[in-house]
Biopython code that builds the backbone (N, CA, C, O; Angstrom):
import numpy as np
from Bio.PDB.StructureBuilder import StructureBuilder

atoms = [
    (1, "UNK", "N", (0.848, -1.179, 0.000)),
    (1, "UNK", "CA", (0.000, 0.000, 0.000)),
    (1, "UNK", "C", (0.892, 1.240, 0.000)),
    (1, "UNK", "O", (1.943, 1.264, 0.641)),
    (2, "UNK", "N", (0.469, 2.236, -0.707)),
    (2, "UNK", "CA", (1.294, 3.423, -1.021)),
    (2, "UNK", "C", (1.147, 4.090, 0.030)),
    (2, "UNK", "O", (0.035, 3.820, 0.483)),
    (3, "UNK", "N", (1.920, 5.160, 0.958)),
    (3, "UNK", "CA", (1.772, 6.076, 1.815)),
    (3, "UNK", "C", (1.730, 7.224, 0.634)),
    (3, "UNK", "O", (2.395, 7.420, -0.383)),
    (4, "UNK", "N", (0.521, 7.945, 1.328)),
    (4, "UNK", "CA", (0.358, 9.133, 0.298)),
    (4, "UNK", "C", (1.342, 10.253, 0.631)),
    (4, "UNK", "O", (1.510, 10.446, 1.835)),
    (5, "UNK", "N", (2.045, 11.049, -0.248)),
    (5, "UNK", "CA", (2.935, 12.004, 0.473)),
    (5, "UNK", "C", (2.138, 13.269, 0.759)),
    (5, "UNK", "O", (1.032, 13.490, 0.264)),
    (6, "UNK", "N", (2.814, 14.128, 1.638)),
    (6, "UNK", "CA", (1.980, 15.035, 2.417)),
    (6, "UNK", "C", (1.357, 16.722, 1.470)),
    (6, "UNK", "O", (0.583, 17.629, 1.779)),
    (7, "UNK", "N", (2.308, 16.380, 0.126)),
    (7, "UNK", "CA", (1.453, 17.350, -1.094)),
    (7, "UNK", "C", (0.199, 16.594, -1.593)),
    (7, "UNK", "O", (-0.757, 17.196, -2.083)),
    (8, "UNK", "N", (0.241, 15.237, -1.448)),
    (8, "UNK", "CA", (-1.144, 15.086, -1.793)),
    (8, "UNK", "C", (-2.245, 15.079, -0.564)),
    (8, "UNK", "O", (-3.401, 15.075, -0.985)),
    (9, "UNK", "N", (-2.171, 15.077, 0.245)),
    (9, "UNK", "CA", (-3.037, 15.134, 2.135)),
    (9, "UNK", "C", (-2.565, 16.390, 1.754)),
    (9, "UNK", "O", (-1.639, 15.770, 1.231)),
    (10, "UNK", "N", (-2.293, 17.615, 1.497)),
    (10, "UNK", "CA", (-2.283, 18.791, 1.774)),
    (10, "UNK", "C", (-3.562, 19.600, 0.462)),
    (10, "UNK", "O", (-4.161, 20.672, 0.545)),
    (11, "UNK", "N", (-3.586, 18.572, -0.613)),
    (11, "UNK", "CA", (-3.951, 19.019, -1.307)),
    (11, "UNK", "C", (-5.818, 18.586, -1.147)),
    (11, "UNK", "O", (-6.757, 19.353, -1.362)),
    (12, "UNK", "N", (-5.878, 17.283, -0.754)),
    (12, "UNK", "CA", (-7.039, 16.864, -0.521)),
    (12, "UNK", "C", (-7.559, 17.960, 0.977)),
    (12, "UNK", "O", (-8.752, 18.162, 1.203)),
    (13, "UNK", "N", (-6.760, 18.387, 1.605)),
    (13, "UNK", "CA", (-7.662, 19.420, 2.857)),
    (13, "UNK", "C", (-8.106, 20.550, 2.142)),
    (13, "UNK", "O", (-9.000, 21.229, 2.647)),
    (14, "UNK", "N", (-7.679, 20.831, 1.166)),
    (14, "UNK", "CA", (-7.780, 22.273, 0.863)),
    (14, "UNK", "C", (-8.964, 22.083, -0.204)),
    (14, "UNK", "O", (-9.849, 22.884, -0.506)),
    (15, "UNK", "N", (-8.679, 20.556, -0.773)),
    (15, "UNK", "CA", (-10.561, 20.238, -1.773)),
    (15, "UNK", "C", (-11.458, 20.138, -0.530)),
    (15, "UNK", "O", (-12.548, 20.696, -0.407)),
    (16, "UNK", "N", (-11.062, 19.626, 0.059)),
    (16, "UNK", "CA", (-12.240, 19.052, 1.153)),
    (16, "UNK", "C", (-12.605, 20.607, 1.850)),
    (16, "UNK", "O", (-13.717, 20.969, 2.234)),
    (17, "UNK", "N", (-11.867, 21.064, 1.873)),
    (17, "UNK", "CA", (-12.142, 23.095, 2.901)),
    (17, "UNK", "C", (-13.195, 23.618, 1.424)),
    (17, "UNK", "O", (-14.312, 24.109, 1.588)),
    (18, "UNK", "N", (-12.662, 23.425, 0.236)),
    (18, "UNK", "CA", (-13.301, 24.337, -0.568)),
    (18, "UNK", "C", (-14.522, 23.765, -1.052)),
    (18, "UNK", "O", (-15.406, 24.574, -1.336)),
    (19, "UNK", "N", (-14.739, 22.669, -1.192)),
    (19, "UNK", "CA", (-15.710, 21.764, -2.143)),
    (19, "UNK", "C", (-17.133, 21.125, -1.016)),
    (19, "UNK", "O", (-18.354, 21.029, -1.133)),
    (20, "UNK", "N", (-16.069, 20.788, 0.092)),
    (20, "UNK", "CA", (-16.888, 19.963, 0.748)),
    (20, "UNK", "C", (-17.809, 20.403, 2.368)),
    (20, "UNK", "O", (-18.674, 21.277, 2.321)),
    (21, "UNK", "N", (-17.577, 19.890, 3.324)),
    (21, "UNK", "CA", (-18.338, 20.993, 4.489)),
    (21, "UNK", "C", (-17.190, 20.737, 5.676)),
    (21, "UNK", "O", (-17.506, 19.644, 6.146)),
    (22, "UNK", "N", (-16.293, 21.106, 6.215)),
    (22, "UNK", "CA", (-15.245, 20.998, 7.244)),
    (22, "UNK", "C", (-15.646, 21.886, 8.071)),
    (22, "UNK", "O", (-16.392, 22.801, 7.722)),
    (23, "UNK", "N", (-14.998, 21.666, 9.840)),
    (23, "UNK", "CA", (-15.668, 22.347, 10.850)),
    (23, "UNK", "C", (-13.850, 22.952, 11.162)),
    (23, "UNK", "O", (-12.875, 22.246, 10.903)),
    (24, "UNK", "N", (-13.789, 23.891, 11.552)),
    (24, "UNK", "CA", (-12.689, 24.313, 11.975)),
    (24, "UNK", "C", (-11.921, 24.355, 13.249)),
    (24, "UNK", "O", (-11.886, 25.575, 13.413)),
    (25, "UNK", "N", (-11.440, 23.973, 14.011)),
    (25, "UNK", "CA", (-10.601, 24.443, 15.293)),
    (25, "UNK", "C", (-11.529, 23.372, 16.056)),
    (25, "UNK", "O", (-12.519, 22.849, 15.544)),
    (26, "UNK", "N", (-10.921, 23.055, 17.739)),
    (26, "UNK", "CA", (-10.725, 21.941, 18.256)),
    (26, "UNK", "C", (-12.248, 22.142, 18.732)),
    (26, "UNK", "O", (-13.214, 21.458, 18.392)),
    (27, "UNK", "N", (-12.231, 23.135, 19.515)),
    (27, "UNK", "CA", (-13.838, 22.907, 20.080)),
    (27, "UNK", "C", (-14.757, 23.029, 19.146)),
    (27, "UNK", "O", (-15.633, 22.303, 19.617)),
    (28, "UNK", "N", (-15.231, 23.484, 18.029)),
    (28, "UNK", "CA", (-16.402, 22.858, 17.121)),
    (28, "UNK", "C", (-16.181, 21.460, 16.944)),
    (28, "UNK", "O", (-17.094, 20.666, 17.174)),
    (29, "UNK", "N", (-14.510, 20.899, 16.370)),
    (29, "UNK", "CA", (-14.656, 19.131, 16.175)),
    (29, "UNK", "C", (-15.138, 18.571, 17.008)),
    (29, "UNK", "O", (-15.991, 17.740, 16.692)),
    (30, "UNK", "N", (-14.670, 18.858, 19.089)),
    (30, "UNK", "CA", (-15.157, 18.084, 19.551)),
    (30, "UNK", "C", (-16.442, 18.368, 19.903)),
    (30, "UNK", "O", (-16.868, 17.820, 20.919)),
    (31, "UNK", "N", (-17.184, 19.129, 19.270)),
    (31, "UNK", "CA", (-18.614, 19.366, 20.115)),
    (31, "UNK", "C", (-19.476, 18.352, 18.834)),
    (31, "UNK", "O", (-20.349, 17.531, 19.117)),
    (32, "UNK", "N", (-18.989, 18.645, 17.421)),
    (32, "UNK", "CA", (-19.606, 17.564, 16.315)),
    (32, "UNK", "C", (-19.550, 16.275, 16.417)),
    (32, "UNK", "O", (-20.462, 15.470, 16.233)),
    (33, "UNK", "N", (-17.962, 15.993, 16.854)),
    (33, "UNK", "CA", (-17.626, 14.652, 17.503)),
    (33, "UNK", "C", (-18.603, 13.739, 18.351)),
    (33, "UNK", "O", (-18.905, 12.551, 18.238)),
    (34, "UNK", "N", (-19.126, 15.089, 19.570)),
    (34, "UNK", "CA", (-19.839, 14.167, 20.772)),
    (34, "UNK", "C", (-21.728, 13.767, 19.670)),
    (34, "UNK", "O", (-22.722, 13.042, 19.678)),
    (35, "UNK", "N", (-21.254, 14.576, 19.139)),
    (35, "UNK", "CA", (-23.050, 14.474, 18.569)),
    (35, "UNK", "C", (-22.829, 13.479, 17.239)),
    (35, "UNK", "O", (-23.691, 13.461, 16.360)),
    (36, "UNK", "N", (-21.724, 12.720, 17.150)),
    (36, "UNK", "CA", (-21.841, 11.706, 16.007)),
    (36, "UNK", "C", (-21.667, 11.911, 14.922)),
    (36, "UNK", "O", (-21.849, 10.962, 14.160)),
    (37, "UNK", "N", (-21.103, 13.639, 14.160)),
    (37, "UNK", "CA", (-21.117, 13.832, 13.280)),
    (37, "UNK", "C", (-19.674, 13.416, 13.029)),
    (37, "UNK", "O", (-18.857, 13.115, 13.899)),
    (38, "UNK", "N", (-19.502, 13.439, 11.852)),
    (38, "UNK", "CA", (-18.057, 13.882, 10.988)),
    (38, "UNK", "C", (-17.544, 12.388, 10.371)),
    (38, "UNK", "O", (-18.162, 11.336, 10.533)),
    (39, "UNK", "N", (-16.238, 12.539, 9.606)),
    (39, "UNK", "CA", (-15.891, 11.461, 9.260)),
    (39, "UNK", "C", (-14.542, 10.917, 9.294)),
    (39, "UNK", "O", (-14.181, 9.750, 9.446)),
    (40, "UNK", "N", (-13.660, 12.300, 9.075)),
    (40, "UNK", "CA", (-12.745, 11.901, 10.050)),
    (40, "UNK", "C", (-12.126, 13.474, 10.417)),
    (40, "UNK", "O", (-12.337, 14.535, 9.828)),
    (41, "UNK", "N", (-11.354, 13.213, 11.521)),
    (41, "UNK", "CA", (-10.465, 14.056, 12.208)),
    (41, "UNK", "C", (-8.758, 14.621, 11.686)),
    (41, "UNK", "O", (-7.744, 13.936, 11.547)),
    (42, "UNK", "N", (-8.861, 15.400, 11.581)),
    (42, "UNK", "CA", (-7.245, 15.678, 11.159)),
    (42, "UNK", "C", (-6.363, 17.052, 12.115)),
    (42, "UNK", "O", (-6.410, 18.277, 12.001)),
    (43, "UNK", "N", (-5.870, 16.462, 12.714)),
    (43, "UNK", "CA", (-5.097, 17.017, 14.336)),
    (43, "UNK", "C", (-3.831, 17.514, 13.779)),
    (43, "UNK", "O", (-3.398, 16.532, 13.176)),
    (44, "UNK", "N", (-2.776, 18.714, 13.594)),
    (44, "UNK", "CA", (-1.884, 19.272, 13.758)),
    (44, "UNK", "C", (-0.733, 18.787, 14.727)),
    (44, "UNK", "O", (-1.240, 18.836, 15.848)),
    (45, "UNK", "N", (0.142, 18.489, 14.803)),
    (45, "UNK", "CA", (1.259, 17.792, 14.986)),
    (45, "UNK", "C", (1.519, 18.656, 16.383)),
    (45, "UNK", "O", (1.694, 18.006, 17.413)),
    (46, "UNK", "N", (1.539, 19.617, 16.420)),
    (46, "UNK", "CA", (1.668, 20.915, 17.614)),
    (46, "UNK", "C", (0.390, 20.799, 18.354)),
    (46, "UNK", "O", (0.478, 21.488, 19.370)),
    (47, "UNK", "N", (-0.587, 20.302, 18.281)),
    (47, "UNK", "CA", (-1.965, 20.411, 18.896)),
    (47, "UNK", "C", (-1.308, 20.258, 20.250)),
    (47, "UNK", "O", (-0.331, 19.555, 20.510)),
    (48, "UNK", "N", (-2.042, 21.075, 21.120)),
    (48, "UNK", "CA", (-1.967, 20.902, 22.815)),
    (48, "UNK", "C", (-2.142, 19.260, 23.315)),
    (48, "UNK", "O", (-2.806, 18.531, 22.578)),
    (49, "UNK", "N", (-1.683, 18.818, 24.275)),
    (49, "UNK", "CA", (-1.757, 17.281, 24.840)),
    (49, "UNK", "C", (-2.778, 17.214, 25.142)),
    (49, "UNK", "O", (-3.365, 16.297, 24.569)),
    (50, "UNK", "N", (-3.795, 18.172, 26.312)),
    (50, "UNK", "CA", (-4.883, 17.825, 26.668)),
    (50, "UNK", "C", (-6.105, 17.848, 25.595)),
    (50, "UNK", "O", (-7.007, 17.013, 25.658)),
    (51, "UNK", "N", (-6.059, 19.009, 24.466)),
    (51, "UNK", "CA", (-6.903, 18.545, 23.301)),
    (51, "UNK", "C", (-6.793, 17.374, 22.689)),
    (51, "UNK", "O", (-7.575, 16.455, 22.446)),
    (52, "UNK", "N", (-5.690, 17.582, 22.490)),
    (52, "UNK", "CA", (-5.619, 15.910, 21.397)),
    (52, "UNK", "C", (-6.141, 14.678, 22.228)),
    (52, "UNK", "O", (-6.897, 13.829, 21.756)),
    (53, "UNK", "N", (-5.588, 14.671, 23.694)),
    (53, "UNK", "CA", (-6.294, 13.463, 24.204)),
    (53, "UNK", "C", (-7.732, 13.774, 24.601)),
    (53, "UNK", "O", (-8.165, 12.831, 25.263)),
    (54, "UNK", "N", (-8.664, 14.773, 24.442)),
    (54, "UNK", "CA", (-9.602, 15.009, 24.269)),
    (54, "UNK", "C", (-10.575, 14.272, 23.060)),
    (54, "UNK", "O", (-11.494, 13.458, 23.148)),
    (55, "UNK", "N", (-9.909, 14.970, 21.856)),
    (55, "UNK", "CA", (-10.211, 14.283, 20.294)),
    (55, "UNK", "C", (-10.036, 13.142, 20.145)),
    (55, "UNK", "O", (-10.762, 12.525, 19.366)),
    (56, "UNK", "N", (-9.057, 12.529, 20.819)),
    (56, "UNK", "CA", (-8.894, 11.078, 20.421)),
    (56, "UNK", "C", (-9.478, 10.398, 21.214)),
    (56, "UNK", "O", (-9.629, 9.266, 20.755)),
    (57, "UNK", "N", (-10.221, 10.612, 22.973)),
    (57, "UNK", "CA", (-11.251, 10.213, 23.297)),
    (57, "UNK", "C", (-12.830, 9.729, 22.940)),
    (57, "UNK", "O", (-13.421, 8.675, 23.176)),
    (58, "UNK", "N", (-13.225, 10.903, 22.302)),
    (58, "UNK", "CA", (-14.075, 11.510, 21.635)),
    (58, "UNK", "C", (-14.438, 10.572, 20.339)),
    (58, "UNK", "O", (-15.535, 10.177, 19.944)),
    (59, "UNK", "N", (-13.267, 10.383, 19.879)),
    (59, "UNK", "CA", (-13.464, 10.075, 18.569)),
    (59, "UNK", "C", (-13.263, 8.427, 18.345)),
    (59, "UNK", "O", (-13.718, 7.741, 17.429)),
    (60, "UNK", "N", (-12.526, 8.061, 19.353)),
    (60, "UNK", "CA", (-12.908, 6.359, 19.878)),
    (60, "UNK", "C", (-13.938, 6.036, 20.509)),
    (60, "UNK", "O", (-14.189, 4.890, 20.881)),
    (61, "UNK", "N", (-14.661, 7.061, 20.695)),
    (61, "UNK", "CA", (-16.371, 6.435, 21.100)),
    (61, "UNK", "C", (-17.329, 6.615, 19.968)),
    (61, "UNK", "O", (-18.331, 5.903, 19.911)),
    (62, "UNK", "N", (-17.059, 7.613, 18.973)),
    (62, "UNK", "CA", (-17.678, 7.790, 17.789)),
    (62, "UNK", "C", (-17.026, 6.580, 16.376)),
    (62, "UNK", "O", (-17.546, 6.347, 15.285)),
    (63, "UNK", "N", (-15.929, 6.107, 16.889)),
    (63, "UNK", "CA", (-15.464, 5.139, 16.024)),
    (63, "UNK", "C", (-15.273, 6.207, 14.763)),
    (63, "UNK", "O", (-15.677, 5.943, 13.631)),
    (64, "UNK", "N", (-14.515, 7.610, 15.157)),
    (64, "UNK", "CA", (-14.090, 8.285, 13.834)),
    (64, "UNK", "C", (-12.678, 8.736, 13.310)),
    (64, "UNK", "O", (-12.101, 9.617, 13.948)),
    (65, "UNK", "N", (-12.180, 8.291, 12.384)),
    (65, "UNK", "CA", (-10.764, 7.918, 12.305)),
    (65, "UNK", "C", (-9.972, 9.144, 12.362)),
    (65, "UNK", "O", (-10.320, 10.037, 11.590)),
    (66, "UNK", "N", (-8.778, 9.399, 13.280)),
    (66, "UNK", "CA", (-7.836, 10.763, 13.302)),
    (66, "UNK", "C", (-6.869, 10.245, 12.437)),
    (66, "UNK", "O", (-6.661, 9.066, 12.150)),
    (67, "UNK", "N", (-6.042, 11.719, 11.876)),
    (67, "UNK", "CA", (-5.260, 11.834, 11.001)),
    (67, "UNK", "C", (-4.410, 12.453, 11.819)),
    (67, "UNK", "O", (-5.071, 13.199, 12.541)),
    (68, "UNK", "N", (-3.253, 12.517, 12.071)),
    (68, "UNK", "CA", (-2.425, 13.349, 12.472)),
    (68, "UNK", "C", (-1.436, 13.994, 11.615)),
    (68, "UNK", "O", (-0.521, 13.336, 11.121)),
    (69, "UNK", "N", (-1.560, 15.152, 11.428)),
    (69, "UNK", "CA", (-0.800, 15.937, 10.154)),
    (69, "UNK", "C", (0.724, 15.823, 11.019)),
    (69, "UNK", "O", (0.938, 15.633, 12.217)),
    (70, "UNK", "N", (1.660, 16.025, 9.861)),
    (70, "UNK", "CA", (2.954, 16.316, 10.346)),
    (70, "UNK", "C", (3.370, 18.240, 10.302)),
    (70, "UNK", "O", (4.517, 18.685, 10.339)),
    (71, "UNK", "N", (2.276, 18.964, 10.229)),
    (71, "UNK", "CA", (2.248, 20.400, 9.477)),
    (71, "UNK", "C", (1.629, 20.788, 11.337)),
    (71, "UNK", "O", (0.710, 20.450, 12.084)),
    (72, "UNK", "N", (2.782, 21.642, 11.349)),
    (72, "UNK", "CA", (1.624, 22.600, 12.894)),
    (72, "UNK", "C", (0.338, 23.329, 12.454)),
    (72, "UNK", "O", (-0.101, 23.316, 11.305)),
    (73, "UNK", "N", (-0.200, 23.954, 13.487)),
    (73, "UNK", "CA", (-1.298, 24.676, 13.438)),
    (73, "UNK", "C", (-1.719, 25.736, 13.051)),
    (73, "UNK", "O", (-2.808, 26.284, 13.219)),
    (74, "UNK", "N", (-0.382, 26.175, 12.252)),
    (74, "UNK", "CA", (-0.097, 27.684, 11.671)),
    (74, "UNK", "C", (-0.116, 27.513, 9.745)),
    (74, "UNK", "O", (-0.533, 28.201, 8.813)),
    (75, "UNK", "N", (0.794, 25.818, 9.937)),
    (75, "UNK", "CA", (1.171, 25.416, 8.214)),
    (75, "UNK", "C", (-0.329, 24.726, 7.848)),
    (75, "UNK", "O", (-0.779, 24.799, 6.705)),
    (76, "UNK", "N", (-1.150, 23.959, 9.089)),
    (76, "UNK", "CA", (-2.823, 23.805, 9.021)),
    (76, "UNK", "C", (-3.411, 25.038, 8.727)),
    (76, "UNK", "O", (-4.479, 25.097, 8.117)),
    (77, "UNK", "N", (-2.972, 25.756, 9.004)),
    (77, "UNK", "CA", (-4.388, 26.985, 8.726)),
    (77, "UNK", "C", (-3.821, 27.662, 7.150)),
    (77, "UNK", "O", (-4.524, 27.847, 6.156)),
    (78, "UNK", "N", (-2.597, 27.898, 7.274)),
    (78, "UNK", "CA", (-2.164, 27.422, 5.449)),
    (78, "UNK", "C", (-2.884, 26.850, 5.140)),
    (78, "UNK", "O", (-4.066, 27.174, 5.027)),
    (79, "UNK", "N", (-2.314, 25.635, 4.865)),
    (79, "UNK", "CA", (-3.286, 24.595, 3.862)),
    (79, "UNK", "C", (-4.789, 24.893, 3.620)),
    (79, "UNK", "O", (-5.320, 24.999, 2.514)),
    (80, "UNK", "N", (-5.517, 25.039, 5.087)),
    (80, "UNK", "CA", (-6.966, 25.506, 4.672)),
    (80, "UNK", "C", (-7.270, 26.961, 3.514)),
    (80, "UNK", "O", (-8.157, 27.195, 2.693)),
    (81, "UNK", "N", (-6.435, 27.471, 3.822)),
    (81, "UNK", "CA", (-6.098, 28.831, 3.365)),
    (81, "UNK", "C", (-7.142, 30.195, 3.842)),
    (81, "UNK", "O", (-7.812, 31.063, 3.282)),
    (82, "UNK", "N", (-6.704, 29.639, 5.618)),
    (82, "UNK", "CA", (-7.496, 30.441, 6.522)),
    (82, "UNK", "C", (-5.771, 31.290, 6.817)),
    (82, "UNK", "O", (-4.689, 30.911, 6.371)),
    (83, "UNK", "N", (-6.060, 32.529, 7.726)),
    (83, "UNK", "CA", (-5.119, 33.239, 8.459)),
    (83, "UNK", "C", (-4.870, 33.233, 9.774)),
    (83, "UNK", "O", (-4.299, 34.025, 10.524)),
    (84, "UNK", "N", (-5.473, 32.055, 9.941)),
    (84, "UNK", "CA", (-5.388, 31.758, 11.708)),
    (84, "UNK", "C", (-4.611, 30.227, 11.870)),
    (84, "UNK", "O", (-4.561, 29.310, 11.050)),
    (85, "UNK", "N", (-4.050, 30.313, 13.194)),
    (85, "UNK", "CA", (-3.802, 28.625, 13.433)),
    (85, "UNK", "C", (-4.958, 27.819, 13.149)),
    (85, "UNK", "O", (-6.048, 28.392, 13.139)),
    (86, "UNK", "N", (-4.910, 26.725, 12.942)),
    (86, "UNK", "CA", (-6.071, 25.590, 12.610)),
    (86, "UNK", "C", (-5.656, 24.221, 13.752)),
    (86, "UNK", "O", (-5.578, 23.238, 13.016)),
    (87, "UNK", "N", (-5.456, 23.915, 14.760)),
    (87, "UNK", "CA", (-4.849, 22.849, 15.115)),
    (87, "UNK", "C", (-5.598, 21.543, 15.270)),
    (87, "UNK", "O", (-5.042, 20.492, 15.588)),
    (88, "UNK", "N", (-7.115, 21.692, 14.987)),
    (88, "UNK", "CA", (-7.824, 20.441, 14.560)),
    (88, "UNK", "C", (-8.941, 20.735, 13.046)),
    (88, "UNK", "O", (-8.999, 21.859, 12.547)),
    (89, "UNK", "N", (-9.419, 20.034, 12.709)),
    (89, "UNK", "CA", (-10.193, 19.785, 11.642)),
    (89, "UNK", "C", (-11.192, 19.059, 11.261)),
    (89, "UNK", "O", (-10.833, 18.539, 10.205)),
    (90, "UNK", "N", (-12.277, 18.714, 11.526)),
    (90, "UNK", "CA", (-13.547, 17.884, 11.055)),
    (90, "UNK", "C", (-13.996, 17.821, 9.711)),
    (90, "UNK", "O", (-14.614, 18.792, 9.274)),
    (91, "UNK", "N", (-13.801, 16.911, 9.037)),
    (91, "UNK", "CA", (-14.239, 16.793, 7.861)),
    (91, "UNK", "C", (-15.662, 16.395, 8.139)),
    (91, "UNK", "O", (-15.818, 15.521, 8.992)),
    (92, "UNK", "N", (-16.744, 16.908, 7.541)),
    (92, "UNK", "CA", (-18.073, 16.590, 7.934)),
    (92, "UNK", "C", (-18.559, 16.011, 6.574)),
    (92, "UNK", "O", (-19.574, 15.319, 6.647)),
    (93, "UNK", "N", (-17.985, 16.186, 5.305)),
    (93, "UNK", "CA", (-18.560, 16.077, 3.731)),
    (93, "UNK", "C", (-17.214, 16.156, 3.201)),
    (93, "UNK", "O", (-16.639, 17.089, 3.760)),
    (94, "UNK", "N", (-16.799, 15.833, 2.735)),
    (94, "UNK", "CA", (-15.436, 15.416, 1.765)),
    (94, "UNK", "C", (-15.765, 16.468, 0.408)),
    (94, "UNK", "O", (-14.976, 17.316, -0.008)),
    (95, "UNK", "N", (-16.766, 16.257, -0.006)),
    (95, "UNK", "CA", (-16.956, 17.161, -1.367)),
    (95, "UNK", "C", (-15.898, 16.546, -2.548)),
    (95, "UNK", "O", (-15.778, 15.331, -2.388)),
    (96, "UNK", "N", (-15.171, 17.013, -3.586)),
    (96, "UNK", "CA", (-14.693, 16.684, -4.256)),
    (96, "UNK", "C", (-13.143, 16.079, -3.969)),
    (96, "UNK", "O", (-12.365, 15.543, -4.758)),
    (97, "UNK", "N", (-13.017, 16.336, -2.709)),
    (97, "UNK", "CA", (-11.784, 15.478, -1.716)),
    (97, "UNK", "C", (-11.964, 13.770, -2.259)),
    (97, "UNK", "O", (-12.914, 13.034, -2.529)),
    (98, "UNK", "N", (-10.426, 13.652, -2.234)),
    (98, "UNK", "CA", (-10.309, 11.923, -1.545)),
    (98, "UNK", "C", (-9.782, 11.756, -0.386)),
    (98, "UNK", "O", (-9.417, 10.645, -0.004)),
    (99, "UNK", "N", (-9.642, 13.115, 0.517)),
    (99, "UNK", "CA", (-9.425, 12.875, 2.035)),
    (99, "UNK", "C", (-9.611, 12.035, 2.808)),
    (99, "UNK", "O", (-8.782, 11.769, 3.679)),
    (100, "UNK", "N", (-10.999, 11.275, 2.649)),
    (100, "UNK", "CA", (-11.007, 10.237, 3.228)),
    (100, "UNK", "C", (-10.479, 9.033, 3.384)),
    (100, "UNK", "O", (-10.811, 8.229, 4.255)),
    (101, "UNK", "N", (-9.031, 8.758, 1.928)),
    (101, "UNK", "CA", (-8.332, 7.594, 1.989)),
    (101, "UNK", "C", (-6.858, 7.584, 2.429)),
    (101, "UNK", "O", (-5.950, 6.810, 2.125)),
    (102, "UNK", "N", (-6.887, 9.111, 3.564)),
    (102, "UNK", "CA", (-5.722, 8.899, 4.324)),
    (102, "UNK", "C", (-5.096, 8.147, 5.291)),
    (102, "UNK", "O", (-5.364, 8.631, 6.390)),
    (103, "UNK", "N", (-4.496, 7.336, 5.367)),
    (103, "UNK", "CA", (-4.224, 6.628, 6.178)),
    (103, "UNK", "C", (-3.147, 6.939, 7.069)),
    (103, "UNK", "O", (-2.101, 7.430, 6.643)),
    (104, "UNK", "N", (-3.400, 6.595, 8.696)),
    (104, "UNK", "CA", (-2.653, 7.381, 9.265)),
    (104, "UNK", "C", (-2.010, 6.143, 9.891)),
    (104, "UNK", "O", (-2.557, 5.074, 10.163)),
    (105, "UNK", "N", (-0.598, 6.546, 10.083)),
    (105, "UNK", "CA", (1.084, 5.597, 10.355)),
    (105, "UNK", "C", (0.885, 5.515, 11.627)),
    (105, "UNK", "O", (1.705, 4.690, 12.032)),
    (106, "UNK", "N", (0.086, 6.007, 12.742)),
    (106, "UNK", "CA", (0.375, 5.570, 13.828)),
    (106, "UNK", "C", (-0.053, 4.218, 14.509)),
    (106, "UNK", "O", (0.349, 3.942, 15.639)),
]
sb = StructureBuilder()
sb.init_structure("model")
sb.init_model(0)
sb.init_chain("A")
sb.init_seg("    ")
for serial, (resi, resn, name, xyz) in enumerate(atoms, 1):
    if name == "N":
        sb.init_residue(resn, " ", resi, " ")
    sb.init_atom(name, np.array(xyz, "f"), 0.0, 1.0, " ", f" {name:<3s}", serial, name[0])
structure = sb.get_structure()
């Protein structure tokens, strides 16, 4: 199986931000999270400890798969091609993304 390199996962966030329906920053994911939405998670490498073990709580009771970017929360909000840090991400609708066939190494 191919590991996708991180221009193509950089390129699928930015279809999935423009095309599709994504929730931005940690507390909207985890508040969509607790209510069952989304499809998967994509966490910033810099994310705070207690969020992330928040999200990844969260998201093992929703059975919804995290991504962990290797890009901080500053090169995340790049990619979205927002002007703020981004240090989590909810994909709620993929849209013209193949985001959803990231597979994450951990």
């Amino acid at each position: 199986m191919r590991r996708r390199s991180n221009m193509d996962i950089n390129r699928a966030i930015r279809v999935a931000v423009d095309t599709g329906n994504v929730v931005l920053g940690t507390k909207q994911a985890i508040k969509n999270i607790k209510h069952g939405e989304g499809q998967l998670v994509i966490v910033a490498d810099n994310c705070a400890k207690d969020v992330r073990e928040d999200i990844f709580y969260y998201t093992q009771l929703s059975e919804t798969p995290v991504y962990t970017h290797q890009a901080t929360s500053i090169e995340l909000g790049a990619i979205c091609g927002k002007p703020f840090p981004v240090s989590a991400l909810l994909v709620l609708e993929p849209g013209n993304s193949a985001i959803l066939n990231v597979n994450n190494e951990e």
